[in-house]
ROTORBA-675674 format. One record per residue (C-alpha): chain; z, x, y; residue number from 1; residue in three letters. Coordinates in pm, whole numbers. Example, Ala and Ser with C-alpha at 12.3 -4.5 7.8 and 13.67 -1.06 7.14 Angstrom:
2
REC,c,Z,X,Y,k,r
REC,A,780,1230,-450,1,Ala;
REC,A,714,1367,-106,2,Ser;
//
This chain:
446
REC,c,Z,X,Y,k,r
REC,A,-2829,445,-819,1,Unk;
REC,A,-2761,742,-1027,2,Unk;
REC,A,-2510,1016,-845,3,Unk;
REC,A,-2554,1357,-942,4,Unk;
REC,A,-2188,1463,-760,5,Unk;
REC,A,-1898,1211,-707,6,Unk;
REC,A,-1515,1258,-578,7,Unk;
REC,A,-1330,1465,-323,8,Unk;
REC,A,-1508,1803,-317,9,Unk;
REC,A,-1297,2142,-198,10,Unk;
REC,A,-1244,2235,106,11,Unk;
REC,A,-1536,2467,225,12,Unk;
REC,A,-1572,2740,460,13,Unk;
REC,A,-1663,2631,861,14,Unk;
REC,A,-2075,2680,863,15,Unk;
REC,A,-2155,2854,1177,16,Unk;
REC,A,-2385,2650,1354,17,Unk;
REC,A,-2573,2985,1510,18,Unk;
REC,A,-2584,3167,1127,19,Unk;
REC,A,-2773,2876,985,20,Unk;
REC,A,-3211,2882,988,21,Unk;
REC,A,-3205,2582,1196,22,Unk;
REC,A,-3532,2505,1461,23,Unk;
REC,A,-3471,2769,1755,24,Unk;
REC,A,-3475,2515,2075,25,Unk;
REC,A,-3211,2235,1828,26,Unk;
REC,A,-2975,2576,1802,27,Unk;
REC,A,-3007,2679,2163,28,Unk;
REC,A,-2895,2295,2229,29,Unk;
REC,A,-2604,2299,2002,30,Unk;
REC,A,-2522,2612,2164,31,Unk;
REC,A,-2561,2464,2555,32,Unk;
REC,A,-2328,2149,2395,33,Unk;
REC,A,-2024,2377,2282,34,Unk;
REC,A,-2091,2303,1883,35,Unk;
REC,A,-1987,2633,1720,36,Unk;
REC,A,-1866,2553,1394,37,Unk;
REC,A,-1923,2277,1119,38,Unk;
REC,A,-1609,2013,1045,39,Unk;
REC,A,-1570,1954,674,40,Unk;
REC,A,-1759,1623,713,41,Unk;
REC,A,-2065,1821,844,42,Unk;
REC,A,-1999,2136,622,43,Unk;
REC,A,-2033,1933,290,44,Unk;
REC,A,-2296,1683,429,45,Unk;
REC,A,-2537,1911,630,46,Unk;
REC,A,-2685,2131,251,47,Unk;
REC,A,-2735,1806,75,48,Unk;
REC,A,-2894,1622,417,49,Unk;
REC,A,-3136,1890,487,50,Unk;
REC,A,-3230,1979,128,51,Unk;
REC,A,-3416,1616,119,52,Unk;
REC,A,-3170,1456,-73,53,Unk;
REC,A,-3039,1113,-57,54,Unk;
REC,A,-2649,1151,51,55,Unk;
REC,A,-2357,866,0,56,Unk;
REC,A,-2033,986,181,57,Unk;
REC,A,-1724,876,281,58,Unk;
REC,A,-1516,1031,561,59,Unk;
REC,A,-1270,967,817,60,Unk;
REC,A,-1355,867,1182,61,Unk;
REC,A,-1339,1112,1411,62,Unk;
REC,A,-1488,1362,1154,63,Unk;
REC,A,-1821,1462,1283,64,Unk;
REC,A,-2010,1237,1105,65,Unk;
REC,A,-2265,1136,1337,66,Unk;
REC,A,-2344,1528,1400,67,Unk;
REC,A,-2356,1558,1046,68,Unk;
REC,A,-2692,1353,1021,69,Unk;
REC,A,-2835,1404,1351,70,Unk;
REC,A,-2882,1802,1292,71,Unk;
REC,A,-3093,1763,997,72,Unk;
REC,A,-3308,1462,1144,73,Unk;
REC,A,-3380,1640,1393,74,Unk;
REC,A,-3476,1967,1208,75,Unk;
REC,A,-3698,1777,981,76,Unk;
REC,A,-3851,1629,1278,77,Unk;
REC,A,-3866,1988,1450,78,Unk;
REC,A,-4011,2190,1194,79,Unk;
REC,A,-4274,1931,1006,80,Unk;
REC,A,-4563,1746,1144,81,Unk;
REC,A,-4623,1352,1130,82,Unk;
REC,A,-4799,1171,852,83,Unk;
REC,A,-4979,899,1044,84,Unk;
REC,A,-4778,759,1349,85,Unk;
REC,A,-4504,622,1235,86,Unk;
REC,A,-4131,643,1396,87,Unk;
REC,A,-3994,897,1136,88,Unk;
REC,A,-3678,834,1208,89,Unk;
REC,A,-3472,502,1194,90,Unk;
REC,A,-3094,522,1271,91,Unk;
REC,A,-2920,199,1208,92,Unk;
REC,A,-2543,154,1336,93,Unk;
REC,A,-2321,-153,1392,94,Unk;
REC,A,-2255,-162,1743,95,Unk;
REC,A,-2372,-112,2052,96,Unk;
REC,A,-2123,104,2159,97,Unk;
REC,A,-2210,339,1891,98,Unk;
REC,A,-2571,347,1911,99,Unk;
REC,A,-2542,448,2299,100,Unk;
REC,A,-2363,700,2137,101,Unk;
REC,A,-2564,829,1885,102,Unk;
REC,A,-2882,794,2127,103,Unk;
REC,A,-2677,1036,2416,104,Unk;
REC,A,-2576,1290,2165,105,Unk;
REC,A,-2950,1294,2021,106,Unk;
REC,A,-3104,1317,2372,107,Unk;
REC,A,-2885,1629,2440,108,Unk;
REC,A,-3026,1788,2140,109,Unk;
REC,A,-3380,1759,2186,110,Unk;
REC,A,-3400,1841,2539,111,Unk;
REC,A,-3639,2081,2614,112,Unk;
REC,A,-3884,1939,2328,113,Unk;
REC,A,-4153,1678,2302,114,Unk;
REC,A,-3944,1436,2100,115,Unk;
REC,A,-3880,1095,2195,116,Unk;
REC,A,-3602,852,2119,117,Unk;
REC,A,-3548,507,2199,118,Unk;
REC,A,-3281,258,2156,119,Unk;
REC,A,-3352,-92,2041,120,Unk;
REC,A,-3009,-325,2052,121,Unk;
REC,A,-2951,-681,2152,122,Unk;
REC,A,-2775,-744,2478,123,Unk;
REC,A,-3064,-584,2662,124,Unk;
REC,A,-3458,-625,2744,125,Unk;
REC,A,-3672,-742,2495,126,Unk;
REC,A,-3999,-680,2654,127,Unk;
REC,A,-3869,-302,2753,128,Unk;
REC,A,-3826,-251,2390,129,Unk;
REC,A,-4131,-388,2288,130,Unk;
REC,A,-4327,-141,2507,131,Unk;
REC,A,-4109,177,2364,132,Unk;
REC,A,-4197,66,2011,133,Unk;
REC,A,-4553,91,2075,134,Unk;
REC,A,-4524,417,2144,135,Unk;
REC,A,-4390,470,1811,136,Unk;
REC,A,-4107,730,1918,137,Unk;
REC,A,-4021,975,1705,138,Unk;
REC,A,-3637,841,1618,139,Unk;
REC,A,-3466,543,1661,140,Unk;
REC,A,-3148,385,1718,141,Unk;
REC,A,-3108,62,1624,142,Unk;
REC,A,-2862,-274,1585,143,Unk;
REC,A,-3011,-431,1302,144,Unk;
REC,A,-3029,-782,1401,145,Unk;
REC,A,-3233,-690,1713,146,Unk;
REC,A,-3467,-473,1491,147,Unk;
REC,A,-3507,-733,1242,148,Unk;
REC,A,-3619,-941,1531,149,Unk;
REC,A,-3888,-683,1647,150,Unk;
REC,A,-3975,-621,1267,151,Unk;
REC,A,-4028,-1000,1214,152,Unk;
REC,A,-4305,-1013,1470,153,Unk;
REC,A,-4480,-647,1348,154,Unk;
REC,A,-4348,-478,1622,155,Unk;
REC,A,-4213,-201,1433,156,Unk;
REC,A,-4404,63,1263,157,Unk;
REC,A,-4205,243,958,158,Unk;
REC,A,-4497,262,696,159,Unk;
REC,A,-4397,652,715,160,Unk;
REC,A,-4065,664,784,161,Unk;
REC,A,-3961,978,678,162,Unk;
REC,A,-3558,944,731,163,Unk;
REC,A,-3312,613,714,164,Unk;
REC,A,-2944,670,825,165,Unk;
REC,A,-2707,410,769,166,Unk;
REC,A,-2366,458,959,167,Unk;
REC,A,-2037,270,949,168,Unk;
REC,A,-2178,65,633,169,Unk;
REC,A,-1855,-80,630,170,Unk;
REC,A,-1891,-250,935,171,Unk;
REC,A,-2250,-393,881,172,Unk;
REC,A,-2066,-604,631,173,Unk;
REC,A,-1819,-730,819,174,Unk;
REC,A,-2062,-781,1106,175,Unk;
REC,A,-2284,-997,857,176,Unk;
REC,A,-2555,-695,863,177,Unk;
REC,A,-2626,-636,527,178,Unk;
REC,A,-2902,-849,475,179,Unk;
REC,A,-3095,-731,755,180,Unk;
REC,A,-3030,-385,678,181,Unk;
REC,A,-3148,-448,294,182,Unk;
REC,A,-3463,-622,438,183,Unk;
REC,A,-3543,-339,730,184,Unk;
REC,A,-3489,-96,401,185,Unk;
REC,A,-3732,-278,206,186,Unk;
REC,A,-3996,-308,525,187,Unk;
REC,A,-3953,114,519,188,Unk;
REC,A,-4134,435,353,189,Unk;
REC,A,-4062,371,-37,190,Unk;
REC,A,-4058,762,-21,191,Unk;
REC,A,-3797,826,209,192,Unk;
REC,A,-3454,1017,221,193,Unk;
REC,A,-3155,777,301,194,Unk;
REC,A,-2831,864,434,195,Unk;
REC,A,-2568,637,365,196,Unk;
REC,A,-2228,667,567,197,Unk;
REC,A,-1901,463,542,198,Unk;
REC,A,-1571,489,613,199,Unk;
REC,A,-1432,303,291,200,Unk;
REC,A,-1666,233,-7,201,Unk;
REC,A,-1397,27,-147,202,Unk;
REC,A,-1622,-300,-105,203,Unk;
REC,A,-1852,-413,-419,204,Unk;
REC,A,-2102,-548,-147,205,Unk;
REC,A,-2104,-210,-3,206,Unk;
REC,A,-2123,-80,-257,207,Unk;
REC,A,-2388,-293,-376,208,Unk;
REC,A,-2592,-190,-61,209,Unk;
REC,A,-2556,156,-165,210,Unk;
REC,A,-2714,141,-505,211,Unk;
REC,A,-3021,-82,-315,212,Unk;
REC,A,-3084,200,-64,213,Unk;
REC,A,-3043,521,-228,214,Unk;
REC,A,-3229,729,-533,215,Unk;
REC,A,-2992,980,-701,216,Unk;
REC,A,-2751,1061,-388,217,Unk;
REC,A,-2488,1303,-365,218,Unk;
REC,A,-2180,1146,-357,219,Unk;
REC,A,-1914,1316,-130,220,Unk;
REC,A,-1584,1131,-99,221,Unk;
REC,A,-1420,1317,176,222,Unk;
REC,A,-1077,1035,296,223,Unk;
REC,A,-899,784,89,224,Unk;
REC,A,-1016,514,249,225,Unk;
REC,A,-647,359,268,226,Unk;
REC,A,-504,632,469,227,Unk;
REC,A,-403,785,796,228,Unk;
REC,A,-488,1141,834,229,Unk;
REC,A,-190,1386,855,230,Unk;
REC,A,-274,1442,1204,231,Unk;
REC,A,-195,1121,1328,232,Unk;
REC,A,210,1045,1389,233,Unk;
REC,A,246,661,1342,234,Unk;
REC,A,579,429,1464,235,Unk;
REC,A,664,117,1468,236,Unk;
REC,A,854,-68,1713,237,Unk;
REC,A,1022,-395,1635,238,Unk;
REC,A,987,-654,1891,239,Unk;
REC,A,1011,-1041,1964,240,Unk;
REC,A,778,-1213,2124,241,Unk;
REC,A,515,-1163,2372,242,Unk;
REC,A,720,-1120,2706,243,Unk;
REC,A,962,-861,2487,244,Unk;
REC,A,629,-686,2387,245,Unk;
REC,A,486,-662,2779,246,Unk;
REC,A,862,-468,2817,247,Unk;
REC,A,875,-251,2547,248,Unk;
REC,A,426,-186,2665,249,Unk;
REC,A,542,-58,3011,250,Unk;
REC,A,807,154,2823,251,Unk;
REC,A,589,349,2613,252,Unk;
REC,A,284,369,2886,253,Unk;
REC,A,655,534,3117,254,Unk;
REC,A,780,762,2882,255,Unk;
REC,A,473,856,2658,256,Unk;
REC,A,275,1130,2818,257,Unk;
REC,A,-113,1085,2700,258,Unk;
REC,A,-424,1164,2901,259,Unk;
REC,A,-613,854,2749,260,Unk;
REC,A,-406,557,2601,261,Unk;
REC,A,-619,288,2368,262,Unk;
REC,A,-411,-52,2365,263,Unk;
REC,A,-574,-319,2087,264,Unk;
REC,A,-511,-668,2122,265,Unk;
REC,A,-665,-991,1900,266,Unk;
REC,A,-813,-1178,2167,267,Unk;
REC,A,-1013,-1129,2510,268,Unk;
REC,A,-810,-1366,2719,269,Unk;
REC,A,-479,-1160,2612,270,Unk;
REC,A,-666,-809,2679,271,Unk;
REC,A,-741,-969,3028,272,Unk;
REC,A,-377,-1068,3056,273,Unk;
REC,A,-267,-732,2977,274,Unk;
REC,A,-485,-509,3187,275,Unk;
REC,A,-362,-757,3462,276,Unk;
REC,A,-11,-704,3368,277,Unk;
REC,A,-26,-345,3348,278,Unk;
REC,A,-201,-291,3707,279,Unk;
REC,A,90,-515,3837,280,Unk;
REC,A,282,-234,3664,281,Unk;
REC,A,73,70,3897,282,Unk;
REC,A,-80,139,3549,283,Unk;
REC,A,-455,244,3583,284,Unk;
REC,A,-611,-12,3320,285,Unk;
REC,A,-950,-205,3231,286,Unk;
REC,A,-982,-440,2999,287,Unk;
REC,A,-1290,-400,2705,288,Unk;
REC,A,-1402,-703,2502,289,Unk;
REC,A,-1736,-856,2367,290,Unk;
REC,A,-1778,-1133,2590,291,Unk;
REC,A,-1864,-906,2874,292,Unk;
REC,A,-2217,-834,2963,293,Unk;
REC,A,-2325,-537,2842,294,Unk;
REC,A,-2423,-333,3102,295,Unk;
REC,A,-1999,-396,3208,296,Unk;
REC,A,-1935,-275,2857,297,Unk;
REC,A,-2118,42,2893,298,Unk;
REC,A,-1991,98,3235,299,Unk;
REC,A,-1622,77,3128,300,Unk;
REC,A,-1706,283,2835,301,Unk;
REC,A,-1844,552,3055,302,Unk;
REC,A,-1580,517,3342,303,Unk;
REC,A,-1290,566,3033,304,Unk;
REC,A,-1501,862,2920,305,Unk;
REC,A,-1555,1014,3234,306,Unk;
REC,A,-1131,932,3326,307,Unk;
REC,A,-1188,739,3592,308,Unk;
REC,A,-901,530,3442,309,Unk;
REC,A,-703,604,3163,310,Unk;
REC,A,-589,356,2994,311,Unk;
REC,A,-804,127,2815,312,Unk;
REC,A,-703,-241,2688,313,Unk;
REC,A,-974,-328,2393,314,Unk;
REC,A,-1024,-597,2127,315,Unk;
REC,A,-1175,-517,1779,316,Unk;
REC,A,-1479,-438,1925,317,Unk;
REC,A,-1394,-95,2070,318,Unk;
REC,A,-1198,-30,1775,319,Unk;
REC,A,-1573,83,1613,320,Unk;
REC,A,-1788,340,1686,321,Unk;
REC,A,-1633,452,1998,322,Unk;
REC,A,-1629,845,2015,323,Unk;
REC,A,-1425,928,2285,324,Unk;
REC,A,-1252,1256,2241,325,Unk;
REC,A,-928,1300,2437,326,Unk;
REC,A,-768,974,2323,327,Unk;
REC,A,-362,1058,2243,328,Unk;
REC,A,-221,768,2205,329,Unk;
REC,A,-307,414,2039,330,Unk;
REC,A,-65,154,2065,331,Unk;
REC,A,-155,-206,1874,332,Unk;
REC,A,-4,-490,2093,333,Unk;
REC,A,-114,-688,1804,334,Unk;
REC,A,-115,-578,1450,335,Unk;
REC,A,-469,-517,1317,336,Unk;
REC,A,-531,-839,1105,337,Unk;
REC,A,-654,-607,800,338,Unk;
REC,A,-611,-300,679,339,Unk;
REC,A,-958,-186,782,340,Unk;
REC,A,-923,-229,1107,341,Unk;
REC,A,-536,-94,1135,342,Unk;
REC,A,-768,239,965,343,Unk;
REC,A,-1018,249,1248,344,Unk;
REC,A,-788,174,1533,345,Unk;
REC,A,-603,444,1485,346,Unk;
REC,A,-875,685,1388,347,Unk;
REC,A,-957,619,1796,348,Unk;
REC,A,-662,933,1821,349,Unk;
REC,A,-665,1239,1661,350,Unk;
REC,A,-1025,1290,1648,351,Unk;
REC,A,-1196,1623,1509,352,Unk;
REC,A,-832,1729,1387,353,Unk;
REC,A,-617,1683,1730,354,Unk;
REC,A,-251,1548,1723,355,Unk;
REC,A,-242,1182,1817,356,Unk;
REC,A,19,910,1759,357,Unk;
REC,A,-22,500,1693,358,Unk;
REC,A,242,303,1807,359,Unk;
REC,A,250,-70,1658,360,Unk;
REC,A,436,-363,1800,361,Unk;
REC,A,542,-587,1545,362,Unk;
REC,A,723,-922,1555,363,Unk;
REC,A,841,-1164,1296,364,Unk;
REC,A,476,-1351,1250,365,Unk;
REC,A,323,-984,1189,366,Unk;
REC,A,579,-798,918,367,Unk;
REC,A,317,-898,613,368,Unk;
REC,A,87,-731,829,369,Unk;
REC,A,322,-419,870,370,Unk;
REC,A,391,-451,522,371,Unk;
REC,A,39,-398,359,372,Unk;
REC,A,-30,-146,601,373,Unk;
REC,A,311,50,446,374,Unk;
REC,A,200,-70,119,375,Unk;
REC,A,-112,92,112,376,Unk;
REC,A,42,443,340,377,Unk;
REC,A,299,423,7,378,Unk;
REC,A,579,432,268,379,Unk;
REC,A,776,279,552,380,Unk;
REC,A,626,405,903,381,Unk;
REC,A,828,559,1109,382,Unk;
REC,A,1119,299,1321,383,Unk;
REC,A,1086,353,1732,384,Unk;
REC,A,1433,232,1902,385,Unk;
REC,A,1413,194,2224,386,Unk;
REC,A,1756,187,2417,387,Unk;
REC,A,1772,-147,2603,388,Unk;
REC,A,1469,-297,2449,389,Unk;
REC,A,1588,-342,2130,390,Unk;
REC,A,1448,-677,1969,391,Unk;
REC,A,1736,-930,1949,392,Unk;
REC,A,1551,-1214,1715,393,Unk;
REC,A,1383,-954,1473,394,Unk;
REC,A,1526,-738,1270,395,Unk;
REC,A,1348,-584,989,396,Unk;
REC,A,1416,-436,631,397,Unk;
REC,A,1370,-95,771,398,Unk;
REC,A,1525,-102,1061,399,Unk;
REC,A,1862,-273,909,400,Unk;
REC,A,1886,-13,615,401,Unk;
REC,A,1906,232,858,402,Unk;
REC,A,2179,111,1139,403,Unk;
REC,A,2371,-91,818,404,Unk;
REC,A,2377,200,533,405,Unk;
REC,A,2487,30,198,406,Unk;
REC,A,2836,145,104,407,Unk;
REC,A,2899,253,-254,408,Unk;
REC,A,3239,180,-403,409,Unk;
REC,A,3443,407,-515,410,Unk;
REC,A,3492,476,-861,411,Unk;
REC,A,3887,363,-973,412,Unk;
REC,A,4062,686,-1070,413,Unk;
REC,A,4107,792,-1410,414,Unk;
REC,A,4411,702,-1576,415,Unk;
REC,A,4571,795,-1922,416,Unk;
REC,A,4568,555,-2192,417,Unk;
REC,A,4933,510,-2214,418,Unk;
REC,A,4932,398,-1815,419,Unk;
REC,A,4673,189,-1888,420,Unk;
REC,A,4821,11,-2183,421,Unk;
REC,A,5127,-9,-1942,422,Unk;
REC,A,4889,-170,-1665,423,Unk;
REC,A,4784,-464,-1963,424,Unk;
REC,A,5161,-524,-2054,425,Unk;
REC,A,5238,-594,-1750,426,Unk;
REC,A,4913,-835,-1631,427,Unk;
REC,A,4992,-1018,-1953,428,Unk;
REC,A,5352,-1001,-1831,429,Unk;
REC,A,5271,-1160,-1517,430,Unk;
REC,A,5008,-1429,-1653,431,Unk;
REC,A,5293,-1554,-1897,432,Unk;
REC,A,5502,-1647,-1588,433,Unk;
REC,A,5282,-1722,-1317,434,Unk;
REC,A,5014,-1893,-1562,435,Unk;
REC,A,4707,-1761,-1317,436,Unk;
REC,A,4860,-1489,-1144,437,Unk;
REC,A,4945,-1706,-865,438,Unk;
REC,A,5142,-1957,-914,439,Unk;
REC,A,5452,-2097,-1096,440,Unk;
REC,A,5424,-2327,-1450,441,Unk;
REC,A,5499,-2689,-1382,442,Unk;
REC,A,5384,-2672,-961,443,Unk;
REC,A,5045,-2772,-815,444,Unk;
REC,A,4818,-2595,-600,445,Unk;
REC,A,4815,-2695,-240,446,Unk;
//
């Protein structure tokens, strides 16, 4: 992989979504949807993405970057005709959650054309899929273990594939992806464009992937992948143990107006615990997690979109790819158990520029986890005191600088050198007498 432009570009002036040459009926859409004006993701991303080139980029969540890709599949699509019947499309994402996504966001901007889409993911029917693949639909949106599955038996058709998208790259490693995702790569059009999207590119095996899938791409570096955005207000409140942590929960959910609150938590039985807990506390909330079916999953998903509740109880697995604008507050029950994660959690708030605020609840067993996080920030977040829920077993570095300030000692005043010969004459004075200063020659210490 050879880039032909690398590092942060400039900041560059908002495209105007109705200025641009796109296909008439994709503008009238983007119009009907409320899309006016480019982010910066989709403002540096859309040129290089619809001149045919290959495009690896970096950029915050919450940035627009699914947008960003969407538009120019979908004008390619528009404005060119097949080669042979191929899908010419093939969107590959982590999670389900995000490919519903991606899939409603494309079906609102093709309405009113002849285009077809179809979602292929596991957790749903095989057979159903099989029968839209035959059909060879124009774009896809895929999990890439259940396409490798329809792939393995020659049930997909991607001879001509005229686009690959890789999203959330990041994740497809973590989620042990990247080997189908090389392999569905290698099934594809030798001839295609590829855009490749991440969140952090800090990974050699991501990066590895990169240089696999992509021919001379543009490299836009939009984040550093080890920071919050301004945006985002973050806190920190020290706690004890779980039972102190429920307290200080109901607290925050009391006193901190939000419209939609995101609460992440390490396991599903404590997410059920908590969205138990918190409805014993007349708080509205629903606990998310992968063991539930996933019809459930996208039923909760669209119930928190939609505010039928609004507050949200998730493990890990809402803490990627789901776009839900509106969320103002995060809180972490549990610290995220990397940094990635702590990254993406609270990218859930302040999406598309908004003012949000994470709030983490940290005990004893979770300061190295505060600490890398702070590490990485290149300062201490921001200590939360809450009056009568102070921690009583925890206190941390921060915290006790700040109610214990360190005391400098004063500086003796200066004194001439004839007082201070004065001063020796008489210590010498005194030691002759009192041998140490304390006590008589010829009696013992008690």
């Amino acid at each position: 992989m050879t880039t032909t432009t690398s590092a942060a570009p400039t900041p560059a002036a908002a495209i105007k979504f109705a200025e641009q040459g796109y296909n008439p009926r994709l503008l009238i859409n983007l119009k009907q949807q409320g899309f006016e004006h480019a982010t910066q993701a989709q403002t540096h991303a859309l040129p290089v993405a619809l001149a045919g080139q290959d495009l690896l980029m970096s950029a915050d969540t919450g940035s627009g970057k699914t947008l960003a890709y969407v538009i120019p599949a979908l004008n390619q699509i528009l404005n060119t005709k097949a080669v042979g019947f191929s899908t010419r499309c093939l969107i590959l994402v982590p999670t389900r959650e995000l490919a519903h996504q991606v899939l409603s966001l494309t079906n609102k901007l093709i309405k009113g054309t002849k285009l077809q889409a179809a979602l292929i993911l596991g957790g749903e029917d095989y057979h159903y899929q099989q029968a839209l693949l035959r059909k060879n639909p124009d774009l896809v949106v895929a999990t890439p273990g259940r396409f490798m599955e329809h792939q393995r038996k020659n049930q997909t058709d991607t001879e001509n594939l005229e686009l690959l998208i890789i999203d959330e790259a990041d994740r497809m490693l973590e989620l042990g992806f990247c080997e189908d995702v090389e392999a569905i790569a290698a099934a594809c059009n030798k001839n295609r464009q590829t855009l490749f999207y991440s969140a952090t590119l800090h990974s050699p095996k991501v990066q590895e992937m990169a240089q696999q899938l992509l021919k001379n791409p543009v490299d836009i570096r939009l984040n550093d992948a080890s920071q919050v955005q301004d945006n985002i207000k973050q806190m920190v409140v020290v706690c004890d143990q779980i039972e102190h942590k429920q307290r200080v929960l109901a607290w925050l959910l009391a006193h901190e107006p939000a419209k939609k609150r995101l609460i992440f938590c390490n396991s599903r039985k404590l997410s059920e615990q908590l969205a138990t807990f918190l409805q014993g506390h007349s708080v509205d909330a629903v606990a998310l997690h992968g063991e539930l079916p996933q019809d459930m999953r996208n039923d909760i998903t669209r119930q928190y979109r939609q505010h039928s509740f609004n507050t949200l109880v998730a493990t890990e697995v809402a803490a990627r790819g789901l776009d839900i604008d509106g969320v103002e507050l995060v809180i972490n029950f549990d610290m995220a158990r990397n940094l990635d994660d702590y990254l993406h959690r609270t990218g859930r708030t302040g999406r598309a520029g908004s003012q949000g605020k994470a709030i983490n609840l940290v005990n004893i067993t979770e300061r190295g986890l505060l600490l890398s996080v702070e590490k990485a920030q290149g300062a201490a977040l921001e200590r939360m005191v809450i009056k009568g829920h102070e921690a009583k077993e925890h206190r941390d570095a921060v915290s006790s600088a700040k109610s214990n300030p360190k005391t400098t000692a004063k500086k003796p005043a200066a004194i001439s050198k004839k007082e201070a010969a004065k001063q020796r004459q008489a210590q010498t004075n005194a030691a002759s007498i009192w041998g140490d200063g304390t006590m008589p020659f010829g009696k013992k210490k008690p």
